[in-house]
N, C-alpha and C positions, 0 to 999 in steps of 0.2 A: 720190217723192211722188205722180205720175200712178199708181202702185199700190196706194196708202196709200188713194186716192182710189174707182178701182176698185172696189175692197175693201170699202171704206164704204159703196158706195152697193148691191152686191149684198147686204151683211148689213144693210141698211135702217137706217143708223148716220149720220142726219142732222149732229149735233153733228159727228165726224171728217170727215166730208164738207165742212163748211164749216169745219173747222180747217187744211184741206189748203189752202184759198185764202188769199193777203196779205193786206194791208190794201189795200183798194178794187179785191180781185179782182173779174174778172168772166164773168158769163157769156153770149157769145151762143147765143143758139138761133135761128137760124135768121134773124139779122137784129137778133131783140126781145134789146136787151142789159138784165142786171140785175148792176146794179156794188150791190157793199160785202154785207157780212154777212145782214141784214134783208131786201134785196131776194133774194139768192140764196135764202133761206129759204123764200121767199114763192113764189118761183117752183117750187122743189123739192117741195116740199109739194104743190100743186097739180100738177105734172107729171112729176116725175122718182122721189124716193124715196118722195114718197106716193101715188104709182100703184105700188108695190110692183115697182120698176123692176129687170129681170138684165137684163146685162151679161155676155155671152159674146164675148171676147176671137176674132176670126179672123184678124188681124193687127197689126203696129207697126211704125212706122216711123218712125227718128229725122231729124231735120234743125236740127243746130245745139242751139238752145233750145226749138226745137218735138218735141214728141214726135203722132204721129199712131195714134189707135188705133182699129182697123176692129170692129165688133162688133155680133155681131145682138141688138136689144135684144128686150124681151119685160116682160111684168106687163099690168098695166090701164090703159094708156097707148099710146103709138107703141108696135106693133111690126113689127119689121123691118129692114132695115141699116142702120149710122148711120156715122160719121166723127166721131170726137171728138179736136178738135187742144188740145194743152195747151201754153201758152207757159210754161216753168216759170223762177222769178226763185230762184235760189238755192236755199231748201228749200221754196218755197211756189208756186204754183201762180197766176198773176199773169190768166190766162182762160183759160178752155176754149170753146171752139168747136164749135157740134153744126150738124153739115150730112149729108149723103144721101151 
């Protein structure tokens, strides 16, 4: 699912992007959380997939349910290195995590 995820958000694929999250997934960025569908939307839009966001993959690493993925971001947004931890709940994707 953290792939599915990936994936989605380098082909600018909003809908899959927020299909890959559960019910009352969430996301922090950097502290600011945005729980459930609508708000993730809100936030992505404005900062993630609608700043025409890549995601270049430079490492991963698992622990447990966390998967942690290292990758230089880039678009018309942040860019630069990021840290994206994904707590993942079965086939869906329960928060991600954006930190430096």
């Amino acid at each position: 699912v953290v792939q599915v995820m990936l994936d989605a958000a380098n082909r600018g694929d909003v809908d899959a992007f927020l299909d890959a999250f559960g019910t009352g997934g969430v996301v922090d960025d950097w502290g600011r959380e945005f729980v459930g569908r609508d708000a993730i939307r809100r936030w992505s839009d404005a900062e993630f997939i609608g700043k025409q966001v890549t995601l270049e993959v430079t490492g991963v690493e698992n622990d447990g349910g966390r998967t942690v993925v290292s990758a230089q971001v880039g678009g018309n947004g942040f860019n630069g290195p990021s840290h994206f931890g994904f707590d993942v709940d079965g086939a869906t994707v329960a928060r991600m995590t954006i930190r430096a």
